[in-house]
Biopython code that builds the backbone (N, CA, C, O; Angstrom):
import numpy as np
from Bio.PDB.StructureBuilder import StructureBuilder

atoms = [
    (1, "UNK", "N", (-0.727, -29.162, 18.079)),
    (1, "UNK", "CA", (-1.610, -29.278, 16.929)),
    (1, "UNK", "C", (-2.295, -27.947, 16.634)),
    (1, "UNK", "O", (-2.653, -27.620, 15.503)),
    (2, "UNK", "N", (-2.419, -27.360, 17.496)),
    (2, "UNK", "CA", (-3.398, -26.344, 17.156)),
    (2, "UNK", "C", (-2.158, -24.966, 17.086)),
    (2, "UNK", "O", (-2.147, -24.362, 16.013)),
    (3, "UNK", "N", (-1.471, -24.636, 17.831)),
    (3, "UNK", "CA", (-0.777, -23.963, 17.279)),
    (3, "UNK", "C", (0.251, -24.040, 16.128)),
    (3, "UNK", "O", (1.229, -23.311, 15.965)),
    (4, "UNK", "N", (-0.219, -25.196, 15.271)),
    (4, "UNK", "CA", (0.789, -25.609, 14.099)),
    (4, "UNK", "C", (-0.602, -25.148, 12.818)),
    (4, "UNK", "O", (-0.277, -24.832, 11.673)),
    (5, "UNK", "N", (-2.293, -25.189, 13.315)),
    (5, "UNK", "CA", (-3.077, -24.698, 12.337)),
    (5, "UNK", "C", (-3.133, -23.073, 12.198)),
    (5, "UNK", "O", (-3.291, -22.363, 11.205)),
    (6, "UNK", "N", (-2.903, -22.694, 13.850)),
    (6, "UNK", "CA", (-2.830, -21.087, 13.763)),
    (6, "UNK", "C", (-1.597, -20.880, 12.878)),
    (6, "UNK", "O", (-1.990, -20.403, 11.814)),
    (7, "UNK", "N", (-0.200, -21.048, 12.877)),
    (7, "UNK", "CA", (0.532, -20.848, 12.114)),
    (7, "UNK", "C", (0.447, -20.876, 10.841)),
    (7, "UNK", "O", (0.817, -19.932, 10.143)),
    (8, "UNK", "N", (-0.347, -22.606, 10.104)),
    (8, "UNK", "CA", (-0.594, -22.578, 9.066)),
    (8, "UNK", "C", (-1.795, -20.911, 8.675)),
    (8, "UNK", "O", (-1.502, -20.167, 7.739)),
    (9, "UNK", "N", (-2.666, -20.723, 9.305)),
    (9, "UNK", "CA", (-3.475, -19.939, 9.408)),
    (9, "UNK", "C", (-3.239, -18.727, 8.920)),
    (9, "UNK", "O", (-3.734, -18.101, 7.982)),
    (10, "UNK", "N", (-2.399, -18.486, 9.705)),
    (10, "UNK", "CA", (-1.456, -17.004, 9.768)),
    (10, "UNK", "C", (-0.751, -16.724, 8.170)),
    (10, "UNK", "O", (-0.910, -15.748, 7.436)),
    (11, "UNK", "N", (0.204, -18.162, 7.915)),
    (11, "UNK", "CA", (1.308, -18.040, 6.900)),
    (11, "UNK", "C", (0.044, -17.732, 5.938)),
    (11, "UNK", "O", (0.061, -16.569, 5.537)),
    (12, "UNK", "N", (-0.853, -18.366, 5.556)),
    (12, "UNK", "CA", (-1.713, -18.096, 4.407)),
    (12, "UNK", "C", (-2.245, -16.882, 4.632)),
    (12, "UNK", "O", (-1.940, -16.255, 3.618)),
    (13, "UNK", "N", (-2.653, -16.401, 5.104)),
    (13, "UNK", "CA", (-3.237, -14.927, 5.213)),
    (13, "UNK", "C", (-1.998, -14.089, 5.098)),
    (13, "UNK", "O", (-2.181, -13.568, 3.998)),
    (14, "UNK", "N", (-0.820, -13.619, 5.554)),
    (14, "UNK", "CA", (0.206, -13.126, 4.615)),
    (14, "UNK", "C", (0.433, -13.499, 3.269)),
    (14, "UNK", "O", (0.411, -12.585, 2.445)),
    (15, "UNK", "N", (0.654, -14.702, 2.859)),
    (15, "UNK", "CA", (0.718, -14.988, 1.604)),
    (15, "UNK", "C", (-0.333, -14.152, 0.351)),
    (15, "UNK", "O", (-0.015, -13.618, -0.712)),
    (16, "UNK", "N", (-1.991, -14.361, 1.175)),
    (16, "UNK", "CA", (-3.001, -14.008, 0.523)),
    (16, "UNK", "C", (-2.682, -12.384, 0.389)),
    (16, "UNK", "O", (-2.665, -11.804, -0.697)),
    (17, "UNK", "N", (-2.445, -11.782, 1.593)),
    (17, "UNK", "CA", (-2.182, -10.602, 1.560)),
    (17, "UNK", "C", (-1.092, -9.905, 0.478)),
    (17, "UNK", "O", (-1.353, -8.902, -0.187)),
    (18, "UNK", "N", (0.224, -10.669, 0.436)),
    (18, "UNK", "CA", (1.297, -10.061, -0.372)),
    (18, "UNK", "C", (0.853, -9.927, -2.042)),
    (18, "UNK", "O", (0.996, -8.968, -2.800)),
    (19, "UNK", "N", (0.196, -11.427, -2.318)),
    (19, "UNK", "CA", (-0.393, -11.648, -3.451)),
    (19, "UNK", "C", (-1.700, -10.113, -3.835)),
    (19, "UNK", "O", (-2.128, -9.739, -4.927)),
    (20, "UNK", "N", (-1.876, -9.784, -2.985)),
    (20, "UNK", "CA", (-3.079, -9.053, -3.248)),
    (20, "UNK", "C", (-2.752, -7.333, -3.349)),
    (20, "UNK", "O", (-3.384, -6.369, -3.781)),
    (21, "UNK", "N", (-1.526, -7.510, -2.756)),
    (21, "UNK", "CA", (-0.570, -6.484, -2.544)),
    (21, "UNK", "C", (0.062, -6.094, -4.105)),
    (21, "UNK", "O", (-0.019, -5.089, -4.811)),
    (22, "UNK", "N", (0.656, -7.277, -4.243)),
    (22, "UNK", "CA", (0.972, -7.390, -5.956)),
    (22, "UNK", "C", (0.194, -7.131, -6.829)),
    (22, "UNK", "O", (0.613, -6.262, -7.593)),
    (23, "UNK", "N", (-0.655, -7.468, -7.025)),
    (23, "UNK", "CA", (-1.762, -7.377, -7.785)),
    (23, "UNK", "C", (-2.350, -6.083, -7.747)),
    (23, "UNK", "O", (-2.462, -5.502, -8.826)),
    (24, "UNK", "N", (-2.761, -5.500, -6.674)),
    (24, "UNK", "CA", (-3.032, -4.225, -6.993)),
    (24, "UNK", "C", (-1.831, -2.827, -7.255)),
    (24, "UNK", "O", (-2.187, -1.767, -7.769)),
    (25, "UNK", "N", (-0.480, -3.087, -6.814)),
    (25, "UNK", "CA", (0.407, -2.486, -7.432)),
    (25, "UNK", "C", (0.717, -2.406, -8.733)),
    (25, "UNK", "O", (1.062, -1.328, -9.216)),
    (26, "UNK", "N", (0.651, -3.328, -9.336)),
    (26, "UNK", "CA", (0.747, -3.358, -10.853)),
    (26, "UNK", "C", (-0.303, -3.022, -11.272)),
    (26, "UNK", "O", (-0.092, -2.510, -12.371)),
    (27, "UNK", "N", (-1.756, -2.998, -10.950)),
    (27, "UNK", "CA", (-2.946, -2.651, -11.360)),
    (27, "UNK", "C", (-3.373, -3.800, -12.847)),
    (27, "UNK", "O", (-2.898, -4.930, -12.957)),
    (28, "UNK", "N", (-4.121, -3.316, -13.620)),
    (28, "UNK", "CA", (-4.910, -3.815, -15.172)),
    (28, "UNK", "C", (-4.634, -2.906, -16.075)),
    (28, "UNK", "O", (-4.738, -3.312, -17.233)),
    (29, "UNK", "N", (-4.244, -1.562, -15.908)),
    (29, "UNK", "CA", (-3.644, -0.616, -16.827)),
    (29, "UNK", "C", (-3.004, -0.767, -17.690)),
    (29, "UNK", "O", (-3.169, -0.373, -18.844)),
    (30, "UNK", "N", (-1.813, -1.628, -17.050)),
    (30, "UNK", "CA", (-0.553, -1.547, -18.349)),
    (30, "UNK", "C", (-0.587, -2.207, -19.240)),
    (30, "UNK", "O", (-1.472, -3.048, -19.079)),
    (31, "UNK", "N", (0.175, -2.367, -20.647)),
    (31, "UNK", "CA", (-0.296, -3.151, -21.615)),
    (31, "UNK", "C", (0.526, -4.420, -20.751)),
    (31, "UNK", "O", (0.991, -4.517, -19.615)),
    (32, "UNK", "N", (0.432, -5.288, -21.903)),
    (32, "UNK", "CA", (1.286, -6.550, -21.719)),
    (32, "UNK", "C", (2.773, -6.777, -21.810)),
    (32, "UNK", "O", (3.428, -7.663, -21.261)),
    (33, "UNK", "N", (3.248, -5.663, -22.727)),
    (33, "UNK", "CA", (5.119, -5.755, -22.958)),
    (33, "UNK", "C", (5.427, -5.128, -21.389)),
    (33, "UNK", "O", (6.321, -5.569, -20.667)),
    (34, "UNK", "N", (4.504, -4.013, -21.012)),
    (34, "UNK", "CA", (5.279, -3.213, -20.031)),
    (34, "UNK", "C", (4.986, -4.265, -18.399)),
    (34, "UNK", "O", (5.534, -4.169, -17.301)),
    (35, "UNK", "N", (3.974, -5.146, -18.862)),
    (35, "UNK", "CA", (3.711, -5.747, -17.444)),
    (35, "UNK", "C", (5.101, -6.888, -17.384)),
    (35, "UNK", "O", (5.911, -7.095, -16.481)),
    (36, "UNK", "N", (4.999, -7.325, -18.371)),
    (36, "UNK", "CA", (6.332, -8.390, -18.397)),
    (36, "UNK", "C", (7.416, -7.929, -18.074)),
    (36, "UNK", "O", (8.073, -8.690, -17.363)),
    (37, "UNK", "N", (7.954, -6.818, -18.351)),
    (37, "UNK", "CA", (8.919, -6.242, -18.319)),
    (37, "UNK", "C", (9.441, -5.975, -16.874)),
    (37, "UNK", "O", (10.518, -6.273, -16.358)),
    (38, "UNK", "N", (8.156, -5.206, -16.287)),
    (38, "UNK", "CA", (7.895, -5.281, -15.043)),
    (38, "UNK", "C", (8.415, -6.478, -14.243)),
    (38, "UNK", "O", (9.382, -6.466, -13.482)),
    (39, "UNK", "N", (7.528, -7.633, -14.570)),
    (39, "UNK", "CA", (7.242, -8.897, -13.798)),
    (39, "UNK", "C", (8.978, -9.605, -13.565)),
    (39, "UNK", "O", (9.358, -10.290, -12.616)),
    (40, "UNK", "N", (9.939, -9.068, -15.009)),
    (40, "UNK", "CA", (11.218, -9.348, -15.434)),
    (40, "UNK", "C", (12.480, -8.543, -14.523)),
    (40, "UNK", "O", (13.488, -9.104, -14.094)),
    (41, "UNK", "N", (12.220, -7.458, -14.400)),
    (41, "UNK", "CA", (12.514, -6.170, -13.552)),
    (41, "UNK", "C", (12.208, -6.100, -12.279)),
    (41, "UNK", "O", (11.018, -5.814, -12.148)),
    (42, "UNK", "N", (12.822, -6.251, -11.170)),
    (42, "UNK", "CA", (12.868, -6.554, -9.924)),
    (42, "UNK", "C", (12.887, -5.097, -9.000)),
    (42, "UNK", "O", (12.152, -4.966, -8.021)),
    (43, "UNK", "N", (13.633, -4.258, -9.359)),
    (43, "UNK", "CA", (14.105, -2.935, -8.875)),
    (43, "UNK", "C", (12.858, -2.025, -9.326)),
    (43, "UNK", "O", (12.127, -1.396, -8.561)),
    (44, "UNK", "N", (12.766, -2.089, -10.775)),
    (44, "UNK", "CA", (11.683, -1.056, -11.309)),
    (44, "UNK", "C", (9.876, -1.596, -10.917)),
    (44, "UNK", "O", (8.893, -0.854, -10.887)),
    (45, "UNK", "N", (9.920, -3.110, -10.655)),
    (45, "UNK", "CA", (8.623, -3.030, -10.089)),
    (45, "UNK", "C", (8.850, -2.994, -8.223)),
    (45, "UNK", "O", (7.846, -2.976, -7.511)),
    (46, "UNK", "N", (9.808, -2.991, -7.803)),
    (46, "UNK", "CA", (9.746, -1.948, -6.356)),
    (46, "UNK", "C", (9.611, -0.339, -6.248)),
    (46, "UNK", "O", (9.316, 0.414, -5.320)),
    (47, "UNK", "N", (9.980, -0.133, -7.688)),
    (47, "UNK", "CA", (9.881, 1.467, -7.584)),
    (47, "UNK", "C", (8.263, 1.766, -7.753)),
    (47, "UNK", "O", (7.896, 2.636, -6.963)),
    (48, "UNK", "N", (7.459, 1.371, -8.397)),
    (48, "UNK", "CA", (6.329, 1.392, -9.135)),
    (48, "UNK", "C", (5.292, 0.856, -8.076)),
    (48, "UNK", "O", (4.099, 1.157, -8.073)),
    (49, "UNK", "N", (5.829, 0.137, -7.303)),
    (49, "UNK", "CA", (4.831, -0.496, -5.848)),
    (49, "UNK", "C", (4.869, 0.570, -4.804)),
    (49, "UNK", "O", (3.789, 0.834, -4.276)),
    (50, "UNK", "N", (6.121, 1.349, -4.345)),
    (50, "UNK", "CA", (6.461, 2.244, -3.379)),
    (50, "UNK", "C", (5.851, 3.375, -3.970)),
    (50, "UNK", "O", (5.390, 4.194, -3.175)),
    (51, "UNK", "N", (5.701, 3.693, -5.575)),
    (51, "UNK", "CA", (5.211, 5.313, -6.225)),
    (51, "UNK", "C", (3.310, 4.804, -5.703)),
    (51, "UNK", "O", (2.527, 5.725, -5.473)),
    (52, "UNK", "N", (2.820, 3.323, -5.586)),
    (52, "UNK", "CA", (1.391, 3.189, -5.642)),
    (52, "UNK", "C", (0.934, 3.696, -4.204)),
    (52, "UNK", "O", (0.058, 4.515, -3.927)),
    (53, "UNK", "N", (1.825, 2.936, -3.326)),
    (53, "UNK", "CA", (1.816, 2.970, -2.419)),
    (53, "UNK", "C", (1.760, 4.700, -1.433)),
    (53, "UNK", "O", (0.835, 5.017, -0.685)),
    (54, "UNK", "N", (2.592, 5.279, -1.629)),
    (54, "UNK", "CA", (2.697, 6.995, -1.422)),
    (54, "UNK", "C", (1.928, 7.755, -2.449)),
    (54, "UNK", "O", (2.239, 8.901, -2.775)),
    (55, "UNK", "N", (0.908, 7.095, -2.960)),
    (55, "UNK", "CA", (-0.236, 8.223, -3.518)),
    (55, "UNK", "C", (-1.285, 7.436, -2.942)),
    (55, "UNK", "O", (-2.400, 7.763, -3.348)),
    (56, "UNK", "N", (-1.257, 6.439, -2.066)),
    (56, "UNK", "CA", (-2.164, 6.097, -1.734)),
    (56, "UNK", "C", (-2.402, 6.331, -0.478)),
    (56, "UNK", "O", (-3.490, 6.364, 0.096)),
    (57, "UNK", "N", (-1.305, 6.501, -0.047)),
    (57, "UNK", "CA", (-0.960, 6.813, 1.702)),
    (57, "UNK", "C", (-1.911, 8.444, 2.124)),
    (57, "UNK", "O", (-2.239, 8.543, 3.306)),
    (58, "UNK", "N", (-2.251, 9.465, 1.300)),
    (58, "UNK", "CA", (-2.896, 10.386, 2.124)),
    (58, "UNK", "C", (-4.394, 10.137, 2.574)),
    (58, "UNK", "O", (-5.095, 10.619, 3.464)),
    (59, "UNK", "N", (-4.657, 8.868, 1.261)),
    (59, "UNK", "CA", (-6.159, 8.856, 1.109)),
    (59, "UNK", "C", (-6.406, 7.569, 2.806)),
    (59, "UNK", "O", (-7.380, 6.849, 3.023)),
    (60, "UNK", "N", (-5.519, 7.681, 3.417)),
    (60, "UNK", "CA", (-6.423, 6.287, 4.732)),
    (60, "UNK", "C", (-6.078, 7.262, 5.506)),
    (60, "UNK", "O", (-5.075, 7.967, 5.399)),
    (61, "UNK", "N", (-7.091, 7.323, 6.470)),
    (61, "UNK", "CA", (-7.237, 7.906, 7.337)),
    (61, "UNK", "C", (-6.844, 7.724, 9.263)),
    (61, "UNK", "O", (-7.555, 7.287, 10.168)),
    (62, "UNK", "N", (-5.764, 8.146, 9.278)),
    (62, "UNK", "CA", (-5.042, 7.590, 10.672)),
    (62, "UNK", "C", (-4.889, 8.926, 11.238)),
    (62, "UNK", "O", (-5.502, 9.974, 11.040)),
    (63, "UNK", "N", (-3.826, 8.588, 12.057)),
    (63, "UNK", "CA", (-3.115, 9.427, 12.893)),
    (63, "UNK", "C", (-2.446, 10.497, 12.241)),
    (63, "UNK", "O", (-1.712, 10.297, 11.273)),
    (64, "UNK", "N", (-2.716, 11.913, 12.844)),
    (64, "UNK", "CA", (-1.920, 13.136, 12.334)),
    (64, "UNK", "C", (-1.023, 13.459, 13.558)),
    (64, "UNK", "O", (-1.276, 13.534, 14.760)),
    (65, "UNK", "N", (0.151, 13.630, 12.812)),
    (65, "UNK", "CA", (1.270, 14.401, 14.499)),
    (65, "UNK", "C", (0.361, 15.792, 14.651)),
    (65, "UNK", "O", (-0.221, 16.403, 13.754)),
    (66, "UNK", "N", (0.409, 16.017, 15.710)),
    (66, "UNK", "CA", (0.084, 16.996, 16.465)),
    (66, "UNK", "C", (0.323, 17.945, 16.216)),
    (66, "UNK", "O", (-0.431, 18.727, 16.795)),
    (67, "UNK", "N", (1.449, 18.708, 15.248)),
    (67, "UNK", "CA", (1.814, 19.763, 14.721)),
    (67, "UNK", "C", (0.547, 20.019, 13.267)),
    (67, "UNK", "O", (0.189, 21.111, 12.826)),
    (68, "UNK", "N", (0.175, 18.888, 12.876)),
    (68, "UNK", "CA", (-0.408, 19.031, 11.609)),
    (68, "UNK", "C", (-1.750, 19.396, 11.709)),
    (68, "UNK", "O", (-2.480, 20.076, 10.988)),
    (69, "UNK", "N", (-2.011, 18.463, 13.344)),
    (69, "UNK", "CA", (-3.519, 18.839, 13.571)),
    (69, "UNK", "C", (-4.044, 20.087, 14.077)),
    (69, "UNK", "O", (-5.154, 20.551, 13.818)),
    (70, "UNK", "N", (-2.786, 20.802, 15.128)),
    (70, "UNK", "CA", (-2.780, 22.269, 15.411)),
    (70, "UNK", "C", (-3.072, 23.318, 14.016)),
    (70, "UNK", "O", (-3.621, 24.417, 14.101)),
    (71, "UNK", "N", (-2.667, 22.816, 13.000)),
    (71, "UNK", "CA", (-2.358, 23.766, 11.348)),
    (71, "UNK", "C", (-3.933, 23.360, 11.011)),
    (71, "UNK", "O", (-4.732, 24.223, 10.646)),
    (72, "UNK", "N", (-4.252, 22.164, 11.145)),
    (72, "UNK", "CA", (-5.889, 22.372, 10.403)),
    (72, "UNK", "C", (-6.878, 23.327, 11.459)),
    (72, "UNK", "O", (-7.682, 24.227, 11.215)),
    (73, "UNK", "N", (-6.449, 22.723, 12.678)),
    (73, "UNK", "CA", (-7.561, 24.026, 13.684)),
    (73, "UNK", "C", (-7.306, 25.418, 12.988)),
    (73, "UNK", "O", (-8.208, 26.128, 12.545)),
    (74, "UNK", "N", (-5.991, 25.709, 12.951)),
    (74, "UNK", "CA", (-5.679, 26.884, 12.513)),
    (74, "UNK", "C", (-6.474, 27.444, 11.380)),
    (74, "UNK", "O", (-7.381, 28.252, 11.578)),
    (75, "UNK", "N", (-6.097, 26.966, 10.049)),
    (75, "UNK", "CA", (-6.202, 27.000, 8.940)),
    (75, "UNK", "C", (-8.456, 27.202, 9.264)),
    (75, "UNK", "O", (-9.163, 28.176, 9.007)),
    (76, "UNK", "N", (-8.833, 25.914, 9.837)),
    (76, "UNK", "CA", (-10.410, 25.907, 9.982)),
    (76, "UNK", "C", (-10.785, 27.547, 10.880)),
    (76, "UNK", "O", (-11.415, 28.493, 10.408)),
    (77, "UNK", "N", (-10.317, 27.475, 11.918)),
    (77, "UNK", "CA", (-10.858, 28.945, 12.760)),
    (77, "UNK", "C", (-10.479, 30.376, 11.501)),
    (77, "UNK", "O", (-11.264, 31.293, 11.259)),
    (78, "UNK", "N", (-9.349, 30.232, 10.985)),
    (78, "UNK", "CA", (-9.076, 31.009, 9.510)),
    (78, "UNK", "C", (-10.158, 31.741, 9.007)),
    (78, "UNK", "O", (-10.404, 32.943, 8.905)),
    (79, "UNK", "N", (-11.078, 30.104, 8.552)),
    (79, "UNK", "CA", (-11.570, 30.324, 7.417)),
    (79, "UNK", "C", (-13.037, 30.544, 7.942)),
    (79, "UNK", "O", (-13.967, 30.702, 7.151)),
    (80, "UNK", "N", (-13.182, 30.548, 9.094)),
    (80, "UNK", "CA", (-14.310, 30.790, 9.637)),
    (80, "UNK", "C", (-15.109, 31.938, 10.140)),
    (80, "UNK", "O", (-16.224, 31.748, 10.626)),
]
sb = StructureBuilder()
sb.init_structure("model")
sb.init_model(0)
sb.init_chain("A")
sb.init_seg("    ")
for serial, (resi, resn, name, xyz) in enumerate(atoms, 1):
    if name == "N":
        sb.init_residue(resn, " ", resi, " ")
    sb.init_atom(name, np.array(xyz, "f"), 0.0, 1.0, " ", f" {name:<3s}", serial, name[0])
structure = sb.get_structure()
């Protein structure tokens, strides 16, 4: 029983997630012909989710490989 609510649990919080995923990929920007078109277009709204997605990717803040983080010491002692 209870691992059949965690599951239910789980599936909805992906669901909520993908939905929210969608939604902000397409954004409120576009008019209405181009959102349909979109919504109609399967390939071109994967292209348009992956272009949101990689301009969004520098702005979170994670992990740098080690080569990149050596270049900012660098670049910082530089400029110092």
């Amino acid at each position: 029983m209870k691992d059949r609510a965690l599951r239910r649990h789980q599936e909805f919080k992906v669901k909520k997630r993908s939905i929210e995923t969608y939604e902000n990929c397409i954004g409120d920007d576009l008019p209405e012909a181009e959102l349909q078109e979109l919504e109609n277009n399967v390939e071109k709204l994967r292209k348009v989710c992956v272009a949101n997605q990689m301009s969004e990717a520098p702005q979170k803040a994670g992990k740098k490989p080690l080569r990149e983080l050596k270049h900012d010491i660098s670049m910082k002692e530089q400029l110092s």
